[in-house]
C-alpha positions as CSV (number, residue, x, y, z in Angstrom):
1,X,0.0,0.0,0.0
2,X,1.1,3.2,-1.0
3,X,0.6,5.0,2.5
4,X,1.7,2.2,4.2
5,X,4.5,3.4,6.1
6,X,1.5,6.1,7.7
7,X,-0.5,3.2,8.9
8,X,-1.5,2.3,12.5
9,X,-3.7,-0.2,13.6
10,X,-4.8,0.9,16.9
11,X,-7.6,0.1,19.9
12,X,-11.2,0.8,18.9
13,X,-12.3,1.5,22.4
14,X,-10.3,4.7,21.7
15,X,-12.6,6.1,19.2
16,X,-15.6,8.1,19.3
17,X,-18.2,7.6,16.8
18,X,-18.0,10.5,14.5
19,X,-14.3,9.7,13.7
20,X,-15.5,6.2,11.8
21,X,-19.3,7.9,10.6
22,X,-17.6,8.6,7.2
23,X,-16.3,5.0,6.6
24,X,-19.5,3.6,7.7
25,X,-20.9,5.7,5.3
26,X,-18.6,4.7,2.5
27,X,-19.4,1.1,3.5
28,X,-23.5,1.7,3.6
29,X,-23.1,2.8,0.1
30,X,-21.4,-0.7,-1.0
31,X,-24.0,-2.5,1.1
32,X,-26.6,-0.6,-1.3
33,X,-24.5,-1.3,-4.5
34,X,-23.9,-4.6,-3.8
35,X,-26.7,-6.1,-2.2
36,X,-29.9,-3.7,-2.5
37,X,-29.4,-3.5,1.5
38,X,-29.9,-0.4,3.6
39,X,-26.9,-0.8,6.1
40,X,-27.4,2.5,7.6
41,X,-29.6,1.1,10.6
42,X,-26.6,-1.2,11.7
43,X,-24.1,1.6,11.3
44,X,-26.4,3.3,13.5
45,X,-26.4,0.5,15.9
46,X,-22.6,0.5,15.4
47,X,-22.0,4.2,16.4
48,X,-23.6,3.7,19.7
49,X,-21.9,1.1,20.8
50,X,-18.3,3.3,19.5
51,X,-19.9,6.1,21.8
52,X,-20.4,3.8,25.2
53,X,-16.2,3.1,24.4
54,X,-16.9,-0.8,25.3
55,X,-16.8,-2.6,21.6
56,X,-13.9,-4.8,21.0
57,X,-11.9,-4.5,17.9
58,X,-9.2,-2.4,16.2
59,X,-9.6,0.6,13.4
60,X,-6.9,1.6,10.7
61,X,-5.5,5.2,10.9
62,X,-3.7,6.7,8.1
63,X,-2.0,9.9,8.4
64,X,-4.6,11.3,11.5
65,X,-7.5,9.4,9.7
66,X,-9.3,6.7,10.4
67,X,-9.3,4.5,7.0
68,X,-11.0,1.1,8.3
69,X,-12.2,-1.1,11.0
70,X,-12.9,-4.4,12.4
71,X,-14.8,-5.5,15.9
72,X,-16.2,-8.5,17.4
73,X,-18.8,-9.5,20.1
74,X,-18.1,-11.9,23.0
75,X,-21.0,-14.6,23.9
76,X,-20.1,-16.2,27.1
77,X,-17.1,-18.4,25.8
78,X,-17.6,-17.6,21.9
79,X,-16.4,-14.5,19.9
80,X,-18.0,-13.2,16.7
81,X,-16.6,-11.0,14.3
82,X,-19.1,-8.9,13.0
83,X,-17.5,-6.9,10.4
84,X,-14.4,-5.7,8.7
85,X,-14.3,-2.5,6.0
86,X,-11.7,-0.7,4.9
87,X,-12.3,1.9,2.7
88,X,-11.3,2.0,-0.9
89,X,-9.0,4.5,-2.0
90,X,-10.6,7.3,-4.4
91,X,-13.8,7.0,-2.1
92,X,-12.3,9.1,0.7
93,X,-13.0,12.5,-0.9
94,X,-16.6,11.3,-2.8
95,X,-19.8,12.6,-1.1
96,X,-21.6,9.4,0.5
97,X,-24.7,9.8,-1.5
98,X,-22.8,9.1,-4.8
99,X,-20.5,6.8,-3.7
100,X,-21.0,3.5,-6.1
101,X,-19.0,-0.3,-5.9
102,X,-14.9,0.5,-5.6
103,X,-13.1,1.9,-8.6
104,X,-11.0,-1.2,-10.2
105,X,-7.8,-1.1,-9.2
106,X,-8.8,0.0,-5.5
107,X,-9.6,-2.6,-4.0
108,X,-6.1,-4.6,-3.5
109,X,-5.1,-1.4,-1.0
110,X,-8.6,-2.3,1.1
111,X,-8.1,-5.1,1.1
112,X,-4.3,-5.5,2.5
113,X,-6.0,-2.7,5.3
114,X,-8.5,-5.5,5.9
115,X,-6.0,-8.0,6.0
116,X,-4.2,-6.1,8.7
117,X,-7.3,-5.6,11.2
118,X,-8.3,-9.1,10.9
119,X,-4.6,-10.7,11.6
120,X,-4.7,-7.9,15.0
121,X,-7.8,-9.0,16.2
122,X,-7.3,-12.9,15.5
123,X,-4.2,-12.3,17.2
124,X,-6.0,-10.9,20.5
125,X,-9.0,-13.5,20.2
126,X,-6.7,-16.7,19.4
127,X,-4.8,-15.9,22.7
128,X,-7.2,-14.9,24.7
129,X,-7.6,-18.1,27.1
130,X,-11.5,-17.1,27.5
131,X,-12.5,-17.5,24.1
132,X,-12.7,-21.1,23.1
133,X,-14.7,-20.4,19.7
134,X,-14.5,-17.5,17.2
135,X,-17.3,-17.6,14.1
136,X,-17.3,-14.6,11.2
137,X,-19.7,-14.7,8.7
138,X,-18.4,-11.5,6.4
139,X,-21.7,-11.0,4.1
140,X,-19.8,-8.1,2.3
141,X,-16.9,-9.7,1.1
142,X,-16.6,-12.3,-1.8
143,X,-15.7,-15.7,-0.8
144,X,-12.6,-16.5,-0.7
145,X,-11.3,-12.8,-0.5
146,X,-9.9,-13.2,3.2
147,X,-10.3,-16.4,3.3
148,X,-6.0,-17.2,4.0
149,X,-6.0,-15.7,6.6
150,X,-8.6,-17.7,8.6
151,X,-7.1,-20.9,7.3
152,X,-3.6,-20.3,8.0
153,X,-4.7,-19.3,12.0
154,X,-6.5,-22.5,11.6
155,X,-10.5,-22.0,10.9
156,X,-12.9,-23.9,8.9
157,X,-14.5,-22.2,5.9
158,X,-17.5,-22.7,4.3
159,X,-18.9,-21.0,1.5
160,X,-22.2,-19.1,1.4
161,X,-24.9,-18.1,-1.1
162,X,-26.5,-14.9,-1.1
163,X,-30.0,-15.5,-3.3
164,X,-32.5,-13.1,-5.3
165,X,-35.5,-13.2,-6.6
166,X,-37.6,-10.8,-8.9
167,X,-40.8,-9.9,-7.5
168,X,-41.7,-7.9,-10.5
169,X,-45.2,-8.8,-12.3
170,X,-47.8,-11.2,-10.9
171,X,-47.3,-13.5,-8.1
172,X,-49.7,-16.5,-7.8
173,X,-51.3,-17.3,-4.1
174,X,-49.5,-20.0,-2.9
175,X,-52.3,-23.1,-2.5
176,X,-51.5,-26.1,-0.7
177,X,-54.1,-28.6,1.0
178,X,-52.6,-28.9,4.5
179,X,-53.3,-31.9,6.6
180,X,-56.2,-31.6,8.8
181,X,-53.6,-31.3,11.8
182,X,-51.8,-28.5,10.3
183,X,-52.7,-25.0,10.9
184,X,-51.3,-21.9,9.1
185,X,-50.8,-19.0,10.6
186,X,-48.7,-15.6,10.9
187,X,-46.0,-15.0,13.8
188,X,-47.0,-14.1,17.2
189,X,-44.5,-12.2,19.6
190,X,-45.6,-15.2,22.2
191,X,-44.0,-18.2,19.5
192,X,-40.6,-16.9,20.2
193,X,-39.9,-19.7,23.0
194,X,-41.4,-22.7,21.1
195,X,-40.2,-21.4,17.8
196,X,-36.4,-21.6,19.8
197,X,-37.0,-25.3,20.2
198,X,-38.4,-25.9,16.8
199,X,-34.8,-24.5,15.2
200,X,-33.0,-26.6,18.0
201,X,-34.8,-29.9,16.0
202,X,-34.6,-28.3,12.7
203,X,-30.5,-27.9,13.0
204,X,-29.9,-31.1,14.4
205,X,-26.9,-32.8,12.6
206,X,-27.5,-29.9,9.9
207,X,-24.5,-28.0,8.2
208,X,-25.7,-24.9,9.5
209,X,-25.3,-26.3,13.1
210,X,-21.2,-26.0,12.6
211,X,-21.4,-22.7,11.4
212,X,-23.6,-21.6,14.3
213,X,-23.2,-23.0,17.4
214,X,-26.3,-21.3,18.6
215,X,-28.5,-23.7,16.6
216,X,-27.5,-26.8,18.9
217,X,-29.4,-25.5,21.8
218,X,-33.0,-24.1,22.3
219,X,-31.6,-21.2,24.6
220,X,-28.8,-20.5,21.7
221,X,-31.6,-20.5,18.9
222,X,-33.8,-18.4,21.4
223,X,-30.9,-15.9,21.7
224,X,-30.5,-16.1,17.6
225,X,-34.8,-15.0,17.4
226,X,-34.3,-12.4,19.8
227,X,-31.4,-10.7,17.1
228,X,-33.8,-11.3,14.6
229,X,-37.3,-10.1,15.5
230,X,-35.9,-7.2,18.2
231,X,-32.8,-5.9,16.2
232,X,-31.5,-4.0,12.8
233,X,-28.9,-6.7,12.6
234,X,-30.9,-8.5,9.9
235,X,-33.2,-6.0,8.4
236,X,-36.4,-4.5,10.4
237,X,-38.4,-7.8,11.2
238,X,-41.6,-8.2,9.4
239,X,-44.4,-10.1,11.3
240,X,-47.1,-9.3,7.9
241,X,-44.2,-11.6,6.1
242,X,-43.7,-14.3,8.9
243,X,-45.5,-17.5,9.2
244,X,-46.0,-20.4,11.4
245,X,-47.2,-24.3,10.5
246,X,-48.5,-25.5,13.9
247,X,-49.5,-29.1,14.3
248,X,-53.0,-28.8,16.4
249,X,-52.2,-32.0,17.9
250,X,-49.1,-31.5,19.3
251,X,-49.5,-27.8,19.8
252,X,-46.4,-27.0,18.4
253,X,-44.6,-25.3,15.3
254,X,-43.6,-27.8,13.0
255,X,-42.2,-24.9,10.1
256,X,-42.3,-21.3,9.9
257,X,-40.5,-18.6,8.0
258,X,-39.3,-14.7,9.2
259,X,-38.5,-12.0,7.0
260,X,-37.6,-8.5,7.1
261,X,-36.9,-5.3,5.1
262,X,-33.3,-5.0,4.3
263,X,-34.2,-1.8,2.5
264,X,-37.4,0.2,0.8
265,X,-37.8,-2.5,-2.3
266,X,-35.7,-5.5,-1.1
267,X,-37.2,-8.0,1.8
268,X,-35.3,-11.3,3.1
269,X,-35.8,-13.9,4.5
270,X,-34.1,-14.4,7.7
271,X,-35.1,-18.4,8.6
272,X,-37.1,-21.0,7.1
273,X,-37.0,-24.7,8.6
274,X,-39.0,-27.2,8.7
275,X,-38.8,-29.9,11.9
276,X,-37.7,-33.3,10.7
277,X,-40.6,-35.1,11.5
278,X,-42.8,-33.1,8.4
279,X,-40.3,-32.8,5.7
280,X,-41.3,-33.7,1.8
281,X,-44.6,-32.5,2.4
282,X,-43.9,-29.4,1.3
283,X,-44.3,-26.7,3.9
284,X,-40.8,-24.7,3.4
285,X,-41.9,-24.2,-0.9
286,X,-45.6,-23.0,0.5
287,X,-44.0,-21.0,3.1
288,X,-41.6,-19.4,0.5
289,X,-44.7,-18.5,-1.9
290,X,-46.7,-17.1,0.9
291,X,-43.4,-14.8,1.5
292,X,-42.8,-13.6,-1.7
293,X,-47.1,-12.7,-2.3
294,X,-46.3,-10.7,1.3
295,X,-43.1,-9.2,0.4
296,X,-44.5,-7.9,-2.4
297,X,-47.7,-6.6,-0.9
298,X,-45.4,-4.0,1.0
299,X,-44.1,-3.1,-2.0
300,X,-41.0,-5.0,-2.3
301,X,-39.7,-5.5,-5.9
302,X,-37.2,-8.6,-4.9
303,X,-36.3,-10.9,-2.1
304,X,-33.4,-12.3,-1.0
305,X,-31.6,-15.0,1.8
306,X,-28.8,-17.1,2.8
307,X,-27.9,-20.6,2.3
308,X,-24.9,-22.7,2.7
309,X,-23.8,-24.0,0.0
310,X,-23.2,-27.5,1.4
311,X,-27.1,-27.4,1.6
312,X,-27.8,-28.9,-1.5
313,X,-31.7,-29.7,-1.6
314,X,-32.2,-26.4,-0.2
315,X,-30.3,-24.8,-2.3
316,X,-32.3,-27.1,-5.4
317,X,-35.5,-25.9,-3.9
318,X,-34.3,-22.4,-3.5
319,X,-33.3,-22.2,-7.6
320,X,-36.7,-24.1,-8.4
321,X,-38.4,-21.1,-6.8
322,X,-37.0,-18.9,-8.6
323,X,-33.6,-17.9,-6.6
324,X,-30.4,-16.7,-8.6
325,X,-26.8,-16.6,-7.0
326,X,-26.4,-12.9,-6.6
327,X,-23.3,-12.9,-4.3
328,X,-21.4,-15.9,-2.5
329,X,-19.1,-15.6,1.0
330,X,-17.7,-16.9,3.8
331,X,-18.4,-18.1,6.9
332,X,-15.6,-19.2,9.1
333,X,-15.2,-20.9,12.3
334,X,-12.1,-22.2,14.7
335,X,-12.4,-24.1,18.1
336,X,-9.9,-24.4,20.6
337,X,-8.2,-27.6,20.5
């Protein structure tokens, strides 16, 4: 890097927010580019947590100013890394509002930047005797773009799909002849508890479960809803959008679906699963058709989620419904021998 000899890579607790508001606006705008996402209600999020001085992590000061930054979150004995951004040179001067994907030949300075604040804080979380499991799942970045780094201090990696859909022109009402048993129905504030233990049985011996360790338990998936349906993490939750299957009999959720607006015209869907004991009768494709007819009631034009790529029949059912690989990343994880 050209300025390199100017860089520091120093504590984040040392930093108020308005020092990093115009690289979290730099990074909002490739959110937008990128992913039709409206990343400004996490940056918000973000600079409140810089002002209260107690977020771990590291930013990237060149020559007085602050170029980039990284950060994680502690969970008992489990760090997360929630994001890393540097920004691209030729961005630095550009008003936010017109600020568009980097220029090409940009993006190997942000990059090494990146590069820099991930190796600082893997160093701290690596030797920190407290921490016995570190997970990142980098939406932003292209897979494989920091990927050597996570597998040289030892971490798995598994690559992720980021899926659209059009919700242009006319959608058809989903119609499916549920089981006398079954009961459709929209999300209720009171299903977060059950709907805990229904991911718990989903995730069972399910790919996802190593990415996540917060799928193994029904207090960790509880935890996971709670960042869903009560924070800007993932979007702003959308009950009109979020559906429950419940089996009358057993009085439990057996499926369901939650979405959220991830910007004015783009919804997604934040979970979908089915419990093991009703799959191939087709509840997650009729409670992916009810989404998109809601999503696009509110006035969303597309609709996007997540899948590991390891997931193959969802991934097949995903494609058959109309989802395109718009983006792919990484999610990474290391446990302490």
């Amino acid at each position: 890097m050209a300025s390199g000899l100017s860089l520091e890579i120093l504590d984040l607790r040392h930093f108020a927010a308005p020092m990093l508001r115009p690289v979290l606006e730099a990074e909002s705008a490739i959110w937008r580019e990128r992913l039709n996402w409206d990343y400004l209600a996490s940056a918000k999020l973000l600079l409140q947590y810089l002002d209260s001085r107690s977020l771990p992590g590291y930013v990237a000061v060149d020559s007085g100013r602050v170029t980039g930054y990284v950060f994680c979150v502690y969970e008992d004995s489990k760090a997360v890394i929630g994001d890393v951004f540097a920004m691209p040179e030729g961005m630095a001067e550009a008003a936010p509002q017109s600020l568009k994907a980097e220029q090409p030949g940009h993006r190997g300075a942000s990059r090494e930047v990146e590069d820099s604040l991930l190796q600082r804080l893997l160093e701290l979380l690596l030797h920190s005797p407290g921490v016995d499991r570190i997970e990142s799942q980098l939406l932003l970045h292209p897979d494989g773009e920091h990927s050597e780094i996570f597998l040289r201090a030892g971490f798995d990696v598994y690559r992720r799909l980021y899926l659209r859909r059009s919700l242009d022109g006319g959608l058809t009402e989903a119609s499916f002849d549920l089981a006398p048993e079954l009961e459709l129905r929209p999300w209720h504030d009171q299903d977060l508890n059950a709907a805990g233990k229904l991911i718990a049985e989903a995730y069972r011996d399910h790919p996802d479960s190593l990415i996540n360790d917060q799928y193994r338990t029904v207090h960790g998936s509880q935890r996971f809803l709670q960042n869903i349906v009560r924070f800007p993490g993932c979007g702003v939750f959308s009950p009109q959008a979020s559906n429950m299957i419940i089996d009358r009999n057993r009085r439990e959720p057996v499926a369901m679906l939650l979405g959220s607006r991830v910007s004015a015209h783009c919804g997604h869907i934040t979970q979908v699963c089915v419990h093991p004991d009703y799959r191939r009768l087709g509840l997650a494709r009729l409670l992916l058709r009810i989404a998109a007819v809601q999503f696009q009631r509110q006035g969303m034009t597309e609709l996007t989620l997540t899948v590991t790529e390891a997931n193959s029949k969802a991934v097949d059912l995903y494609r058959s419904e109309g989802y395109e690989v718009a983006h792919s990343f990484d999610a990474t994880v290391w446990v302490r021998p």
